[in-house]
N, C-alpha and C positions, 0 to 999 in steps of 0.2 A: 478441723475434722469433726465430722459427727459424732456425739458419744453414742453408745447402745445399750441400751438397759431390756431385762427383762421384764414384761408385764404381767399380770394375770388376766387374761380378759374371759367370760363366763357366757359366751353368747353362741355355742355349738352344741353340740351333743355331750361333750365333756370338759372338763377342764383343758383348755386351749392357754400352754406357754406361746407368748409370741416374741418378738423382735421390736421393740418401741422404739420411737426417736423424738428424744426432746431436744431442742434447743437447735433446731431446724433453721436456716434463714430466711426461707422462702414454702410459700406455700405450693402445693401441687397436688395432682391428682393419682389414684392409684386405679389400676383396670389390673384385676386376677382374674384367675382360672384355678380350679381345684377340683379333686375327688375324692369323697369319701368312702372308705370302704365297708362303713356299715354304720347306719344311728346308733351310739350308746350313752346313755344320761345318767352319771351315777352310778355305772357299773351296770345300770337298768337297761334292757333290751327286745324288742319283739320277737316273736318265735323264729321270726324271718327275716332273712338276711334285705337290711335295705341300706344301698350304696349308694350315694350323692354325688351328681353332678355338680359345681357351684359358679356360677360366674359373678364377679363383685364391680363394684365401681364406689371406691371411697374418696373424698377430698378431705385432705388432711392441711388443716391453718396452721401458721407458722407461730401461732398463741398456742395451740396446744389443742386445740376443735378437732374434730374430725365426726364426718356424718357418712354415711351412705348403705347402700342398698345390698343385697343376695340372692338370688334366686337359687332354692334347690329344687334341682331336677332328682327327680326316683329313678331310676336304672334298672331293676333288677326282673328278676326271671317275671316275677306276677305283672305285675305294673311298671308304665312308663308315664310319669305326669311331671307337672310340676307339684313339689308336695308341700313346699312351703316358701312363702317373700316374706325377709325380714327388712326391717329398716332400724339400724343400728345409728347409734350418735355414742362419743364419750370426750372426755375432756382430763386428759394427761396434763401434769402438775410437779414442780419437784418441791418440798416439805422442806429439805436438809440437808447439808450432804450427806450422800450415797441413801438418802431417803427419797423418793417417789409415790406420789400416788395419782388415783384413776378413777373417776366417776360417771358410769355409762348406763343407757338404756336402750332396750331393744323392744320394738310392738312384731310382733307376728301374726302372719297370716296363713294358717296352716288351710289344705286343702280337708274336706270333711270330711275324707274317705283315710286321711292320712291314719297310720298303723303306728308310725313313732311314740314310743311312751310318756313322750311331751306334747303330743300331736293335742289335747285339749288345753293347750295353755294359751295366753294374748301376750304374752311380753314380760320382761324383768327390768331391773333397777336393781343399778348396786354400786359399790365403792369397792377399792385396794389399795394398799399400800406395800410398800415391798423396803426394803432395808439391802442394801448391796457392799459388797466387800470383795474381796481376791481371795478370799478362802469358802467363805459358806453366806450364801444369801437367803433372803427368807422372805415370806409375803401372805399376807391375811387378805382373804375378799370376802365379803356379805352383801348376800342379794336375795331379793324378794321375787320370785317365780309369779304371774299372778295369773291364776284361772279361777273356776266357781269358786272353790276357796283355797286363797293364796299359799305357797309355803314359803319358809326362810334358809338358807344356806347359807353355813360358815365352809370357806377353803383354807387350809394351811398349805404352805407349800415348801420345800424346801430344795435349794437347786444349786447349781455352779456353773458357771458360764467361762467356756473357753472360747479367747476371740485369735484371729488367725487373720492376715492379710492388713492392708490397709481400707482408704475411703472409699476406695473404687473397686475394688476387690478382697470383698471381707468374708469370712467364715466362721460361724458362732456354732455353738454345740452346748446345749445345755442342761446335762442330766437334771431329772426333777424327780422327787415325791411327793405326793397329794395324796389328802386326805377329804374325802365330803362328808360333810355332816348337817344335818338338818331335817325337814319333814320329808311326810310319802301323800302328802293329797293328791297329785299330778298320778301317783302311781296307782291310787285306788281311783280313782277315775277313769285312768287307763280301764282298768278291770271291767269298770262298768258299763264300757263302749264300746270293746274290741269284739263283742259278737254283733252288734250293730253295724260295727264298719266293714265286717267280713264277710258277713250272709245276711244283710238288710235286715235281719228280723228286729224286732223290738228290745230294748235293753234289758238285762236280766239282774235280777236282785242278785249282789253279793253282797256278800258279808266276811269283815276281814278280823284278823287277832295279829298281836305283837304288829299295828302298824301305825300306833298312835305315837305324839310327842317327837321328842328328838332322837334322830337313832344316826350311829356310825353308820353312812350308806356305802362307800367304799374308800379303797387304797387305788393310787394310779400310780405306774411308772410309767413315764415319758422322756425321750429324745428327743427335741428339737433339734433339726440342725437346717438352719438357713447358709444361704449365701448370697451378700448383694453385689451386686453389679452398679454399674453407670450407668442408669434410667432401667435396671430390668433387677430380675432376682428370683432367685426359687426357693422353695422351701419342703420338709417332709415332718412330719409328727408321730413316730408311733409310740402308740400307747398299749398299755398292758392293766386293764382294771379288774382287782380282785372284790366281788362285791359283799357287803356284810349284812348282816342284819334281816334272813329273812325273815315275809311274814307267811300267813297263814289265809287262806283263800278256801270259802266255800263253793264247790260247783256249784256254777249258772243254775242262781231256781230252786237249790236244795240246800242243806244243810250239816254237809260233810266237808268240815274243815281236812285242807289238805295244806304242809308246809313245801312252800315253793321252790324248787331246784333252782341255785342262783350257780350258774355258770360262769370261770372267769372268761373273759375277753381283750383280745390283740386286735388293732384295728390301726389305720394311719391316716392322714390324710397327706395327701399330694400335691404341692402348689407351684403355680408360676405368674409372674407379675411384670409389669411396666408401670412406671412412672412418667410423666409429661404434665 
């Protein structure tokens, strides 16, 4: 039977627990479907609600490869586009027992109009490891976000994993705590753009305070609960991010520091899959 471990993988809007499998016999492909119910990166989020469509197709090597592709679709009341293609790879590893790890990259293709507060970034790289037992597991990830200028992220996580069923009928649930920590380049660039992508006009000088260096960006709680089936499976995420650290934003143009109302956020995403 297939073992299941949980991974960390950093390639959505938030920290995303998933469902890994190592020690696979055979290689195969995966075809999803999902929805998001709204971008949030780090507890960071656009004024406006934007909910993703996602169709996937990954193939997954029986070494531990796996490549493939995303398309999100924007859904919401303003816009309907495609707002971003990723093209994902990473390469799952076991270290030890009940040690794992994970080394993935992701290039993005964001649409120019896009309003997500990662919407100016081209891709990441990063690594995880995770540590697993029948009482408390735990998992560190570091990755480099890269746009005009790169930032880094450290994840802690800490989780438990309830598994239910057998090989053909399995049910995992696995509460989590996360932590993000790391830079805000992506976020002040954000700042620097979002009157550009909203009303075409020209970019407007900001100027930011408290957004430099390393800063706690938030706390997540999350549910995973999958279930697999025999060639199919579904899955749900909801998340709850409390975010920390804010900063300080001058209005467009002038020079009246204002400190930024960080709102928290409940958001999920929705999924279903085949394998063949």
């Amino acid at each position: 039977m297939q073992r299941k471990t949980i991974c960390s993988i950093f390639l959505s809007s938030s920290l995303f627990v998933c469902v890994g499998l190592f020690g696979q016999d055979k290689s195969y492909f995966k075809l999803s479907g999902s929805y998001l119910t709204n971008s949030v990166y780090n507890g960071r989020k656009d004024s406006t609600i934007l909910p993703y469509i996602i169709p996937s197709i990954t193939y997954y090597d029986k070494s531990g490869f796996n490549i493939g592709t995303s398309i999100y679709y924007l859904n919401s009341a303003n816009a309907q586009r495609v707002d971003l293609v990723s093209i994902d790879a990473d390469y799952d590893f076991k270290i030890a027992n009940q040690v794992n790890g994970s080394i993935y990259a992701s290039k993005y293709f964001y649409n120019a109009n896009s309003t997500s507060v990662r919407g100016d970034s081209k891709g990441t790289l990063g690594g995880s490891i995770s540590y697993e037992n029948n009482i408390i597991s735990v998992s560190g990830d570091a990755s480099v976000l890269f746009s005009d200028k790169s930032d880094f992220l450290f994840t802690p996580s800490v989780y438990h994993t309830f598994n239910f069923g057998d090989e053909n009928n399995a049910w995992a649930i696995a509460p989590t705590i996360t932590a993000n920590i790391g830079t805000l380049n992506y976020y002040k660039q954000y700042f620097q753009n979002i009157d550009k992508k909203r009303r075409r006009v020209l970019p407007q000088l900001v100027q930011f305070k408290n957004a430099d260096g390393v800063l706690l960006l938030d706390y997540e709680l999350s549910l995973p609960i999958t279930y697999d089936g025999k060639g199919w499976g579904l899955y749900i995420t909801p998340t709850y991010a409390i975010p920390q650290s804010p900063i300080q934003v001058t209005t467009p143009g002038g020079n009246i520091f204002r400190t930024e109302k960080l709102e928290n956020s409940f958001y999920a995403e929705f999924g279903l899959y085949v394998t063949f």
